[in-house]
C-alpha positions in Angstrom: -36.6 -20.5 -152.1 -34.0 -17.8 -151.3 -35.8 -15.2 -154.0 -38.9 -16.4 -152.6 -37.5 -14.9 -149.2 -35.9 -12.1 -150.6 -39.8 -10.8 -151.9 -40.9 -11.2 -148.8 -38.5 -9.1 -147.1 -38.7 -6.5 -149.5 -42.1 -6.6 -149.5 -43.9 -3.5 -147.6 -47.2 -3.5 -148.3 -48.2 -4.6 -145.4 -46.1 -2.7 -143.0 -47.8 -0.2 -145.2 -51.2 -1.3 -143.9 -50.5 -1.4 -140.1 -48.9 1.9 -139.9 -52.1 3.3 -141.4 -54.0 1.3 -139.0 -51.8 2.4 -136.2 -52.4 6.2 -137.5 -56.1 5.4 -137.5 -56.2 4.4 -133.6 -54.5 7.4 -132.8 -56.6 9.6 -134.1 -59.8 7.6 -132.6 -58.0 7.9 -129.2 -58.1 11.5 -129.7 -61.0 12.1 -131.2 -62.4 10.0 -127.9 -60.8 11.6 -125.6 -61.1 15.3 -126.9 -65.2 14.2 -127.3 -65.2 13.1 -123.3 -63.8 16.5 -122.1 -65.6 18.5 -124.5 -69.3 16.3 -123.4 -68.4 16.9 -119.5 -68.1 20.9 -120.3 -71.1 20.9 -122.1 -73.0 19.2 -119.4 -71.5 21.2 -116.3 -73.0 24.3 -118.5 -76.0 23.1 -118.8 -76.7 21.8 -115.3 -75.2 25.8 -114.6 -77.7 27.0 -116.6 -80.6 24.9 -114.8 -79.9 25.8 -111.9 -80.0 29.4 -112.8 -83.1 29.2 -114.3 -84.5 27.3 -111.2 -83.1 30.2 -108.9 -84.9 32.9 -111.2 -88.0 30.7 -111.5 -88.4 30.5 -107.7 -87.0 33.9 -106.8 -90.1 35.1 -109.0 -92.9 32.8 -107.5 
């Protein structure tokens, strides 16, 4: 029983396997977050650019 134990406590495969999982959600997390910011940019440029047009469109009529 106490070599039984002994494997187990030497046994890091899956400490292995959570670290890798725990690396994973990081990088999701950022990935997320750096996809929210970079999404709100693109949208304030394009409602920027709407509105622009709209301006030249009704400056012109």
């Amino acid at each position: 029983m106490t070599k039984l134990f002994a494997r187990f406590i030497k046994d890091e495969s899956g400490a292995t396997a959570i670290e890798y999982g725990l690396i994973a959600a990081l990088i999701s997390v950022a990935l997320i977050t750096g996809a929210s910011t970079l999404g709100g940019a693109l949208n304030n440029t394009f409602v920027n650019v709407g509105a622009k047009m709209g301006q030249g469109v009704t400056a012109s009529q």
